[in-house]
N, C-alpha and C positions, 0 to 999 in steps of 0.2 A: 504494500500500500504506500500512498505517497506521504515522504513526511512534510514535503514545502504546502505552505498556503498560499493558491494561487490570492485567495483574497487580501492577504497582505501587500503583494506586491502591488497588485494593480490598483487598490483601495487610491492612491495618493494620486492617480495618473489620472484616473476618468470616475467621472460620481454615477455609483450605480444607482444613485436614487434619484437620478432623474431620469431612469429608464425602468423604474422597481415594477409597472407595473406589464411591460415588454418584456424585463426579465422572468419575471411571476409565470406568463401566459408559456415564455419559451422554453423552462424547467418543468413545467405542468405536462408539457409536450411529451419529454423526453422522460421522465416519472412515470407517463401511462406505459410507453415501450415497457420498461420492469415492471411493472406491476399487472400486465397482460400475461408476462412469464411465472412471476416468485410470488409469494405470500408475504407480507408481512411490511410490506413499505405505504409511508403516509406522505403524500403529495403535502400536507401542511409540516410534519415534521422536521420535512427537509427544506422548505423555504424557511421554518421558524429558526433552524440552526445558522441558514446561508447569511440571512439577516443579521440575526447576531455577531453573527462573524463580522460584516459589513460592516458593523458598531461596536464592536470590539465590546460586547456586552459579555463572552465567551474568552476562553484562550482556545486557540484550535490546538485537539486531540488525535495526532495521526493513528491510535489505536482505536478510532470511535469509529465506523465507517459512515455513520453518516454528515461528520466532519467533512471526511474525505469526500463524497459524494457533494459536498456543496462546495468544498475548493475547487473540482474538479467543473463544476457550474461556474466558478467564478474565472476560471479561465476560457470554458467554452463560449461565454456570451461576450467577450469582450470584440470577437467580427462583429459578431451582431452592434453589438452598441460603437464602434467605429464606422460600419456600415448607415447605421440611420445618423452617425455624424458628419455622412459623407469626406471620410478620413481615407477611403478606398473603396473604389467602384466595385458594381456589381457581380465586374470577370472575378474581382479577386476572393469575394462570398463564395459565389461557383463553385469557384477551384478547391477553397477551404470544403465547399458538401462534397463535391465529388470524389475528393482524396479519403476524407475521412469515411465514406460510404463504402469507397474500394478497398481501405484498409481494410475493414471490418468484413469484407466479404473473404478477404483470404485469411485471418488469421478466425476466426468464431465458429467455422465446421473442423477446428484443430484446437480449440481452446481446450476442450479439458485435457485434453493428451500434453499439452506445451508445460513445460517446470515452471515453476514461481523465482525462479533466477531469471529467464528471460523477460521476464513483465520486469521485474526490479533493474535488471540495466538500462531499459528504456524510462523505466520511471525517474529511476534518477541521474539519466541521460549519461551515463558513463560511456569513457570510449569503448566503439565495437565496430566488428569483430576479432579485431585485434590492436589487441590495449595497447601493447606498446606503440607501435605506428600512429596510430591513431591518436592516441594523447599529444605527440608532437604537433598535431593539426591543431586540436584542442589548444595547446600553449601557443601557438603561432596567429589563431581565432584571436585569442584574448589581446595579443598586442595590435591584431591589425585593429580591432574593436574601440582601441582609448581612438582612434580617430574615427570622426563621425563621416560617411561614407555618404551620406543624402545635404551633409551641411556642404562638403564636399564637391559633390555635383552641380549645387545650385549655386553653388558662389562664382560671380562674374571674373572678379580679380583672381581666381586658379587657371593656370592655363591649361587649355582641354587635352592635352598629350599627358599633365602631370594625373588629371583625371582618369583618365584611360590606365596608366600603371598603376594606380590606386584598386580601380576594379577590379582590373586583373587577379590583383592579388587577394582581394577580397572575395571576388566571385569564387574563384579556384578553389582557394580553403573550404569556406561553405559548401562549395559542389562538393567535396572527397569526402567534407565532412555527413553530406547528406546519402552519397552512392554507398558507407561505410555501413551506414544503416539501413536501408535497402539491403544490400549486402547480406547484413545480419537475420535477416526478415524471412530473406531466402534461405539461408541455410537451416535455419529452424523448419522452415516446411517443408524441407526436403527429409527432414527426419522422421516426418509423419506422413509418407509415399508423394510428395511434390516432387517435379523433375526441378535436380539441383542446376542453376546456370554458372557462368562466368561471370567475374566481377563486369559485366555493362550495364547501364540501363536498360537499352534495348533488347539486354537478352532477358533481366529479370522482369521487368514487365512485356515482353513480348512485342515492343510496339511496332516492329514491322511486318507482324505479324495480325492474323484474327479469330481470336480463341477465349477460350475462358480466361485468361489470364490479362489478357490486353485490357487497358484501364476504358473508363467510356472518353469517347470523342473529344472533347474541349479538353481533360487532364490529359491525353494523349500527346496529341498535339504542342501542350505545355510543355512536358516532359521534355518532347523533340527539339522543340527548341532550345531549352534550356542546355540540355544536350550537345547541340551546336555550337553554342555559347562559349561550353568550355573546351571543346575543341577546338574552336578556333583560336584561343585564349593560348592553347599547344602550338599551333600552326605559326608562331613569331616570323621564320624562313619564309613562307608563301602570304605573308601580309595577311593573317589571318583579324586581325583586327587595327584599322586603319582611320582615322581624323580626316575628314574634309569640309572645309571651312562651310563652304554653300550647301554640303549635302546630310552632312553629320558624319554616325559614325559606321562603317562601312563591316560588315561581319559577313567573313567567309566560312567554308568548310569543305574538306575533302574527303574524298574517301581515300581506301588504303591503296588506290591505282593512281591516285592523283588526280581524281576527277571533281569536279565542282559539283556538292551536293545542295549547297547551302548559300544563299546572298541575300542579306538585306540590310536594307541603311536604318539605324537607329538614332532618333535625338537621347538625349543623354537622359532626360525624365522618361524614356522607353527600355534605354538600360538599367539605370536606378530600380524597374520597375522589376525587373528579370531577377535584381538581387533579392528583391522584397518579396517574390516568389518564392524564391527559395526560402526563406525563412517560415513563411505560413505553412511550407510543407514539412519541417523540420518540427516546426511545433506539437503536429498530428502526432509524431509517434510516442509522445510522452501520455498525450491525453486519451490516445487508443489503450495504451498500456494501464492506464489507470480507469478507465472504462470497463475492460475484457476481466480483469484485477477483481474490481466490483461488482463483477456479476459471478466470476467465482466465489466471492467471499457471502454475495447474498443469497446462489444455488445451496451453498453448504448449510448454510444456516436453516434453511426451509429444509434440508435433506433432515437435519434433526431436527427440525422443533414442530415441521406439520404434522399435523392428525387431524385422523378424521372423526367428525362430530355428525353426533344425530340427536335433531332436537325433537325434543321430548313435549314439546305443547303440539309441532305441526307435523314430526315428522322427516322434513328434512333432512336431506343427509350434504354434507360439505366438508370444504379440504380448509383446515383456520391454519393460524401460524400462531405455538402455545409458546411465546416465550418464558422461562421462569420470572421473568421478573411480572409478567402479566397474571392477573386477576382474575380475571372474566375474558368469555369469549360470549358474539353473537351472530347470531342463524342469520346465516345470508336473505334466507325468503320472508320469514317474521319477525326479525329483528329483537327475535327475546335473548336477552344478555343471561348469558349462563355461568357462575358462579364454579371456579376450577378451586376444585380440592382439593386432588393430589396431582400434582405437573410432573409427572414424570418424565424424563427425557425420551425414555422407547413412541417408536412411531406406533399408535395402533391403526392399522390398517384394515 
């Protein structure tokens, strides 16, 4: 489970209560998804802790899960409420459902087979798949990071060539840092009969391809590009990225014959845009991780604490969730609250 509080962080950056009641309806959403599968979650319970949280009425408890379950909202809604602040257009919403939807599609008919180590390196974003390597990205991240890469672009007095090596090196990072985890993504589901690929994009999501694996169209497409990006970012000998005064900035790519697969001119708020991509998709795999997390932790909990009740005024028979610390339980169809005497842990079925 996660122990950072998304709501912490972002508490100082954007006021969720001028969108408390967008947020309300958007968590309400995504509540019904679990509680159409599991027993025992309350759509108020978990807006009354998120809140608190919000107001620091609470300390957050990363062994509570329904803590967890409202940091995990207060990171999810933060598109949204940049979205109606018009802080980023609508592709980039898209891209944020599409990615997190195809995430979910390939790791959730493997969830329960997958370890509780793999959810933990994504949760708390460790380098992967290979730590050593990859931490060097990680430490090299951090120093390109104290310089702000958007203040960067849009400053007139920078000359646009000192911009262009700035990206470079920033894009690049970010890419290996994001292909590393992909990467990882892959070789986990190749453990559970997925066909293992090569470290590419193109091979781990299929995208030259059209199969169950291939992302839907618009994150495709992304992907390719992005793709291109850092390849041509490789291609320094063949001008793969190139400054022209009247046209912008000029992005090539080849293939391994040397052929031109790739051309187009970028102004520099089009490349900016391509980094800022990347990071929305880097974001996914934490909050997947702590999604898939929480639905294991709230399966288990119903695996022991549902039983089945037959009430006694109508008849009814139903599936409750008896946790010990509860009381009473009530009949789905007549609503008589029944009075638990002994809670034993055994399911009676």
């Amino acid at each position: 489970m996660s122990t950072r509080n998304h709501i912490e962080f972002y508490r100082e950056k954007l006021d969720y209560h001028k969108y408390q009641s967008e947020i309300n309806n958007y968590i309400n959403k995504i509540v019904h998804e679990f509680t159409k599968a599991y027993k025992g979650i309350t759509n108020y319970r978990i807006l009354e802790v998120f809140w608190d949280l919000v107001d620091k009425n609470i300390s957050y408890d990363p062994g509570n899960w329904y803590h967890v379950f409202a940091s995990f909202f207060g990171k999810l809604v933060i598109i949204e409420i940049i979205y109606v602040e018009k802080k980023i257009h609508k592709f980039h919403k898209n891209i944020h459902n599409e990615w997190v939807g195809y995430l979910a599609k390939l790791l959730i008919p493997h969830e329960p087979q997958i370890s509780n180590k793999f959810f933990i390196k994504l949760i708390q974003n460790m380098p992967v798949p290979d730590y050593e390597s990859v931490l060097e990205l990680y430490e090299e991240g951090i120093i390109l990071f104290n310089e702000n890469l958007k203040e960067i672009f849009f400053n007139n007095s920078i000359n646009p060539h000192e911009k262009i090596l700035k990206f470079k090196a920033n894009f690049l990072n970010l890419f290996d840092v994001f292909l590393a985890k992909c990467s990882f993504i892959d070789k986990e589901l190749s453990k559970h009969g997925e066909t293992a690929h090569i470290n590419s994009l193109h091979e781990i999501f299929q995208l030259n391809n059209s199969n169950e694996r291939t992302p839907p169209k618009l994150l495709r497409k992304t992907l390719i590009v992005l793709n291109h990006i850092r390849n041509a970012i490789s291609h320094s000998s063949k001008a793969g990225i190139v400054y022209f005064e009247k046209k912008g900035i000029r992005i090539r790519d080849f293939n391994r014959k040397g052929k031109l697969t790739f051309e187009r001119f970028f102004t520099f708020e089009e490349l900016y845009d391509s980094y800022y991509l990347l990071l929305i998709l880097l974001m996914e795999f934490e909050l997947m991780a702590i999604m898939l997390s929480l639905h294991r932790v709230i399966r288990e909990l119903n695996f022991k604490y549902n039983k089945r009740l037959k009430c006694s005024i109508c008849g009814h028979e139903c599936v409750v969730f008896v946790h010990p610390a509860r009381s009473n339980v009530v009949c789905d169809k007549c609503k008589t609250r029944h009075r638990i005497i002994d809670n034993e842990t055994n399911r009676n079925q």
